[in-house]
C-alpha positions in Angstrom: 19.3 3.0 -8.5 16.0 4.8 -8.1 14.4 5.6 -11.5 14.4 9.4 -12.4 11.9 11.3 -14.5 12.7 15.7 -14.6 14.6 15.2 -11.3 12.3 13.8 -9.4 12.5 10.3 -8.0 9.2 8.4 -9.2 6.9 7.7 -6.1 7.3 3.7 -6.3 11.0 3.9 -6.1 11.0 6.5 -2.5 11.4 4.9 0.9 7.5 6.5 2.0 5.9 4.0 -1.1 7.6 1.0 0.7 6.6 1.8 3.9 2.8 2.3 2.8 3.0 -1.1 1.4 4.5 -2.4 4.6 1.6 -0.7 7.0 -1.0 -2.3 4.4 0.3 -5.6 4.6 0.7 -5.6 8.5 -2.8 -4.1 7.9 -4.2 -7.2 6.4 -2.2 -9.8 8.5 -3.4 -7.9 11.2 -7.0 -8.6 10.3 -6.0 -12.5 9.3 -6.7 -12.1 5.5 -4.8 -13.6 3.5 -3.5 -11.9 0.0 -6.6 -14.0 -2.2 -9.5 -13.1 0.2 -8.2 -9.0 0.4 -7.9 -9.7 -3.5 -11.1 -11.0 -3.7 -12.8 -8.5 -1.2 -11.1 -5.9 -4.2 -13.0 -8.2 -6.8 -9.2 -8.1 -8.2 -6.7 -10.5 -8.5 -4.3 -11.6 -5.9 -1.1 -10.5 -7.8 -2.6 -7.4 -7.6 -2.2 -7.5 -4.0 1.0 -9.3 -4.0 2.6 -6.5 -6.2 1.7 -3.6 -4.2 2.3 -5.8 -1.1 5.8 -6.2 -2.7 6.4 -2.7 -4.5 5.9 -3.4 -7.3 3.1 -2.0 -8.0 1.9 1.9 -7.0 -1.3 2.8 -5.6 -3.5 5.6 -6.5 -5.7 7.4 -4.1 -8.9 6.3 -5.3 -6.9 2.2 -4.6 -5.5 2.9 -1.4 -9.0 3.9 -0.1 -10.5 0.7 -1.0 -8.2 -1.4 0.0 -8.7 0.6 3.9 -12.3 0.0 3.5 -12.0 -3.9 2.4 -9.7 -4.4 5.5 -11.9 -2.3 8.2 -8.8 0.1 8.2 -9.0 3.4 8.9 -6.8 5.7 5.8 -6.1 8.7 8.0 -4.8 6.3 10.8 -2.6 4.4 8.1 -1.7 7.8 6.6 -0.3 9.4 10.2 1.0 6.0 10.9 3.4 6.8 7.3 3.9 10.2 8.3 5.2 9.3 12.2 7.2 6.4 10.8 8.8 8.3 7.2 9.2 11.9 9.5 7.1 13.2 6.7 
């Protein structure tokens, strides 16, 4: 059951999170990166990468632009590929 918090359904628990971890991962496999050299491209650890890979873990803003630059991604492409595919 999705955690709740004043009605609202928290962001790591909605469909649209998943899916942004799923476009970041094909993302990096795309590229041939594996989970340690993203993680250490981040100068972070690779659970850290594992965890939002798995969603586990939410990104902020600030993250998910990082992790686009470390991968040679483009954030507005990833972010209209999440909208096409979640019919946001």
């Amino acid at each position: 059951m999705a955690t709740r918090t004043r009605g609202l359904v928290k962001s790591l628990h909605q469909p649209e999170n998943r899916l942004l971890c799923e476009l970041l991962a094909e993302a990096r496999e795309k590229v041939g990166l594996s989970q340690e050299k993203l993680a250490k491209r981040l100068k972070r650890t690779q659970s850290f990468v594992a965890k939002y890979e798995g969603g586990e873990r939410r990104l902020d803003v600030v993250e998910f632009l990082a992790i686009s630059r470390a991968l040679g991604a483009d954030p507005i492409r990833i972010m209209r590929q999440l909208m096409r595919r979640a019919a946001i």
